[in-house]
N, C-alpha and C positions, 0 to 999 in steps of 0.2 A: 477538396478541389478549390482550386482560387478562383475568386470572380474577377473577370476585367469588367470595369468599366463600360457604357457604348463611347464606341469614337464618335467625334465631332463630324457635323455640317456646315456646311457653309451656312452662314449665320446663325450658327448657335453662340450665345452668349458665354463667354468667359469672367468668372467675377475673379479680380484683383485687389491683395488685401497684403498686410503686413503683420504676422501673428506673434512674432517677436521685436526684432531689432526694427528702430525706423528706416524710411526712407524716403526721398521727397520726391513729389509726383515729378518735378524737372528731370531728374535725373532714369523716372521709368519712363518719359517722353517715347521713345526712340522704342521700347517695348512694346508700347500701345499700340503705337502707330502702326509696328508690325503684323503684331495679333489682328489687328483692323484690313490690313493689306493681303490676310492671308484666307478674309472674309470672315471673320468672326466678331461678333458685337460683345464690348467691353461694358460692366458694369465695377465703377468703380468702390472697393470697402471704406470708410470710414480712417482706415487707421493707414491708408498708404497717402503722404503729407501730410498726418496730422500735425494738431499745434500742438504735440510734444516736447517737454522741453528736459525732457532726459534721454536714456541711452532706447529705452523703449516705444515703440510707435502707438503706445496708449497703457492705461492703467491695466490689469489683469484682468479687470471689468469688461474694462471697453475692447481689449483684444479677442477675447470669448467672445463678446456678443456678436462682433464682427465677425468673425468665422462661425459662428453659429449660423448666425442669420444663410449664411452664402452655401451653408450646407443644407438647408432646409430650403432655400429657394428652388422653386419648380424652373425658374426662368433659368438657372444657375447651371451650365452642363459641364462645366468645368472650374476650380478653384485654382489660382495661379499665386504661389506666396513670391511677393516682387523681391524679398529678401530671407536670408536665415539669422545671422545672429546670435541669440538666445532669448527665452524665454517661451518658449509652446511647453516643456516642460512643467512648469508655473501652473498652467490650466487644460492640462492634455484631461486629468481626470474629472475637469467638472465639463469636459463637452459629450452634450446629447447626441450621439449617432443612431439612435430609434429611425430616422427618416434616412438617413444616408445608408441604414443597411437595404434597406426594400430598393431605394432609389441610388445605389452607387453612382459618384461622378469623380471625373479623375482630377485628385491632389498633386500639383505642381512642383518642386524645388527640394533642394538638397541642405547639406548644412545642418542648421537646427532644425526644419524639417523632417531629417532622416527622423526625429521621433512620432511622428505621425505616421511616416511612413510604416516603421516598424510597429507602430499600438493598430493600426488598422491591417496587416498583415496578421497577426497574433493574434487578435483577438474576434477579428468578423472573416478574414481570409477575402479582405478585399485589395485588388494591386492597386498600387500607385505610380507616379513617375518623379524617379531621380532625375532632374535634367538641370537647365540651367537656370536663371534668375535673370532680372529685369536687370540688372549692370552688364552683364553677360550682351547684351543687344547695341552695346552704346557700342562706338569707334568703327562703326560697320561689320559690329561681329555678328549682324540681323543676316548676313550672307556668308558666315562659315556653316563647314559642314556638323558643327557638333549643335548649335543653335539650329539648322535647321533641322536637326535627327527631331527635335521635338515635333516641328511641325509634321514629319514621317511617323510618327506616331502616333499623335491626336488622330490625324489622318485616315489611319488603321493598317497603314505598310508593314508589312513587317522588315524586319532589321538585321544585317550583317557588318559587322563590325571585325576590322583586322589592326594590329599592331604589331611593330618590331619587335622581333626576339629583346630576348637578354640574359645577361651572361647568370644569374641566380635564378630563370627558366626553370621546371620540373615537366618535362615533357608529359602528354598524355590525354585523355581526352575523359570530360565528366557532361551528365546531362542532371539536370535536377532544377529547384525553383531557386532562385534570383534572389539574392538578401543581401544587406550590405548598407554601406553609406558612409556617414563621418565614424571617423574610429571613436574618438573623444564621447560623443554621444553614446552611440552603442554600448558603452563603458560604464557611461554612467546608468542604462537601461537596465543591467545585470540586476537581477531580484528586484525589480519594479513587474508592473501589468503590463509591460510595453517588452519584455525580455525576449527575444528572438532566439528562436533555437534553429541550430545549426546543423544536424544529423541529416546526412545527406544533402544538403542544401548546397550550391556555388555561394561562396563571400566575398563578396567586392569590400574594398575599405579604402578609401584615401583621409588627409586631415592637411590641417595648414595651422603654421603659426607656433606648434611646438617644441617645448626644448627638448634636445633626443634624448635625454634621459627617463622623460615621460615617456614617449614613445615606446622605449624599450617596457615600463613600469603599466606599460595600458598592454601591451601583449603577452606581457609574464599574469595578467590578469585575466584576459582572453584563453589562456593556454591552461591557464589551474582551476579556471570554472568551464573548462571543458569543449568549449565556443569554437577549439582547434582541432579537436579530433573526430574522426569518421564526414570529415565534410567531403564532399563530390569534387570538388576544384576551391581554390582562392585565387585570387584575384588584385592586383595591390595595384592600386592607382597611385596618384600623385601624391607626395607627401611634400609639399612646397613650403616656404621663409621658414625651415626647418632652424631653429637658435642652438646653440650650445653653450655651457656654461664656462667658465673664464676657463677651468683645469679641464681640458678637452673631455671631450666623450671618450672618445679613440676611433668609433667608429662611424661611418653613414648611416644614415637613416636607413638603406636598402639593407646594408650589412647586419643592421640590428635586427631587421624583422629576417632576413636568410638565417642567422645561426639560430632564432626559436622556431621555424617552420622547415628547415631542412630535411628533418626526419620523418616527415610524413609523407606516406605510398601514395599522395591526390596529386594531380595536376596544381602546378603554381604559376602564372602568370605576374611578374612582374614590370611597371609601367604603363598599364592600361591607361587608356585616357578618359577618362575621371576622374575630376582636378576640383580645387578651388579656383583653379586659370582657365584658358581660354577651353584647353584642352578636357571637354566634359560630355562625355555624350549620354544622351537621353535612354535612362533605363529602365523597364515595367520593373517592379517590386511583386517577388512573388511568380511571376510569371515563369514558365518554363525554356530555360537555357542550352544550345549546346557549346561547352568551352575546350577548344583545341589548341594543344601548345605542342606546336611543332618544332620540327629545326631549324626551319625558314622565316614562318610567320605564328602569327597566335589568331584564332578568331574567335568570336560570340556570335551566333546566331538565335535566334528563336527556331 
């Protein structure tokens, strides 16, 4: 049975922290101030502005102790990662979760994230939240709806979510737990402690930034280690600055993942909004899903 988290109060404290890739406090401005406005007291980690002067927001030291700390904080009721990146992978296996299983609080962000999400799903059956990140809040996107699903959540609302059809659709209706995230990640989870399994399960997936040949080479991978078969529904979010190489692919990035998933009797929903863009909504991990892919519309509800 999965454990959720308690939802927030107003003034419960939120710690903000950078467990991978940098980021500088300027630019989580606009996040803070939100989190603040929405009545929660921010404690800031260590590693979000740090004086990094590489691609990472501190040494592999200093980002563990950082997220350690804020997981063992009793003031701490919730952990907000202001970026993804990479690097939680680096030191997923030397963090202590002894306090955070008695004391669960809820894990923020997507990306390289999704590997936290999936090691504390897999191995304590505790949920987490896919949602957005502290860039995500800049440009006034502190007042879309996919930004504020977070604060509907912390909250403790629960959630219905609808999207337009589309033409690689697999009509039908699946209920089961909530698993999913960056594809790229998930991929590389396969035979690690963090490996999610998929039987029965709904799986959301989006990614950014890949050449479609990978794309097609991470699904022929998903598909031979099994990750595609007897699942309840999938799910396929945004796969955005999708590249191709000089001698075409031939096909889209949707088309590629249609002809490996075509053949399976589950509900498919393609286009969900769950993006590396704006288009992201806040999703429990783990949590129990109902997924409808109609003629008209698609929903997720809890």
């Amino acid at each position: 049975m999965i454990k959720l988290p308690p939802f927030l109060n107003v003034n419960d404290t939120i710690g903000i922290i950078c467990p991978a890739g940098y980021m500088s406090l300027e630019r989580s401005q606009r996040c803070i101030n939100t989190l603040q406005e929405w009545g929660y007291k921010i404690k800031i980690g260590k590693t979000l502005g740090s004086d990094s002067e590489n691609y990472f927001s501190g040494t592999d030291e200093e980002r563990l102790l950082d997220l350690q700390q804020m997981l063992d904080d009793d003031e701490v009721k919730a952990i907000f990662c202001a970026r993804g990146g990479y690097g939680i992978g680096r030191i997923i296996e030397q963090i202590n979760f002894k306090k955070f299983k008695q004391y669960p609080k809820w894990i923020i962000g997507f990306s390289d994230v999704t590997i936290l999400h999936s090691h504390l799903y897999v191995n304590y059956k505790i949920s987490s939240l896919h949602a957005p990140m502290a860039s995500a809040f800049n440009d006034e996107g502190d007042k879309n709806e996919f930004v504020l699903s977070l604060k509907n959540i912390l909250e403790g609302k629960k959630i219905k979510y609808e999207c337009a059809i589309h033409e690689f659709n697999k009509k039908g209706e699946a209920i089961g737990e909530l698993v999913g995230g960056n594809l790229s990640l998930l991929v590389h989870l396969i035979g690690s402690s963090s490996d999610i399994k998929t039987k029965g399960r709904i799986l959301f997936l989006e990614d950014v930034g890949e050449y479609l040949y990978n794309i097609d080479r991470m699904f022929y991978q998903l598909k031979r280690s099994g990750k595609l078969d007897k699942l309840a529904g999938l799910i396929i979010g945004g796969f955005t600055n999708m590249k191709d190489t000089e001698r075409p692919f031939g096909k889209t990035v949707y088309e590629i993942i249609h002809d490996i998933v075509k053949n399976h009797d589950y509900p498919v929903c393609f286009g969900f909004p769950v993006s590396h863009e704006k288009e992201n909504y806040g999703l429990k991990i783990g949590a129990g899903y109902k997924l409808k892919v109609g003629k008209n519309k698609v929903t997720l509800e809890e």
